[in-house]
N, C-alpha and C positions, 0 to 999 in steps of 0.2 A: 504493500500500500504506500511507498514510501514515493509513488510519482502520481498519486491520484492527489488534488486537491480537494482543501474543506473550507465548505463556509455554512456559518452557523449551525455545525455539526453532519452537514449532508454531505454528501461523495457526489463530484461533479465528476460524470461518467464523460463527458466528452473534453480532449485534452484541444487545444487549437494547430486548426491543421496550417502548413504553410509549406508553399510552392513556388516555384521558378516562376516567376512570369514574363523575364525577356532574359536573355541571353546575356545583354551587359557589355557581350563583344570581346571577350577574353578566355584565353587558353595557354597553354606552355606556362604556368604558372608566373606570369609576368606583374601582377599584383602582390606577387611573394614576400616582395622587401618592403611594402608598407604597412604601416600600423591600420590594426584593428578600426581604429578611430577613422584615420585617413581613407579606408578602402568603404568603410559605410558614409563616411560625407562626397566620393566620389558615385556611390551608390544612387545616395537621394538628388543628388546632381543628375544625374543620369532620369530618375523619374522624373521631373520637374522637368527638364528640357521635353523629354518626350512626350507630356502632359502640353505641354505649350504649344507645342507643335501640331498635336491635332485637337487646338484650341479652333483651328482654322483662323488662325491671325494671320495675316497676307505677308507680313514683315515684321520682323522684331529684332533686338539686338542687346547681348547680353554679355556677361565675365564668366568665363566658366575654367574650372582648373584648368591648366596646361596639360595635366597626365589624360584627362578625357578627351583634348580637343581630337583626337584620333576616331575613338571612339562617336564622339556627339557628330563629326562629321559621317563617319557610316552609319548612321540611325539614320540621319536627316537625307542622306540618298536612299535609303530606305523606301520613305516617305514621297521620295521625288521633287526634294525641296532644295534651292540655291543653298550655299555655304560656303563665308566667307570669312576664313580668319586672319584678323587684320592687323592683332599687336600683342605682342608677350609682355606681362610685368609681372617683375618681381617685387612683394612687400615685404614690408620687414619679419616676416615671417618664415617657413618653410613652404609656402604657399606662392606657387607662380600663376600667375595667372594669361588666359588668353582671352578679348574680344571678337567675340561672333556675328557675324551679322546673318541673320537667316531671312532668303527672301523667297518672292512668290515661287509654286511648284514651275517646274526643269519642263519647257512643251516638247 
């Protein structure tokens, strides 16, 4: 019993399920060398842009890590959408960042 939860003395029979739901864009373990922290704030990055993306907004243009620009650019061909990355900056952080510009779908 020691993976079943309780609340207010009941046994909650169903544990919460969770699944892949996109790809992410990654293999040969090239995520390996970052932190726990770092690979789930490139994660939520990753939902957010592709969330915006079929917001069906014509143009938008955003900062998204430098380690995703690879990635966020094959989603958005994916999609059939322009992708334009226009400038690297580094902050005083360990954080590089890239500006994006996403425009109308590729005819």
């Amino acid at each position: 019993m020691a993976l079943q939860e309780y609340r207010r003395g009941e046994i909650l029979s169903e544990q919460p399920k969770y699944e892949m739901v996109d790809t992410f864009e990654i293999d040969n373990g090239e995520l390996g060398n970052l932190t726990n922290v770092h690979t789930f704030v490139l994660g939520v990055e990753w939902e957010q842009f592709k969330q915006k993306l079929l917001s069906g907004e014509a143009y938008f243009e955003c900062m998204v890590h430098a380690e995703n620009t690879g990635r966020l650019q094959n989603l958005t061909a994916r999609y059939g959408r322009r992708f334009v990355a226009e400038r690297q900056i580094t902050d005083d952080g360990d954080w590089e960042w890239t500006r994006v510009v996403i425009g109308e779908p590729v005819s």
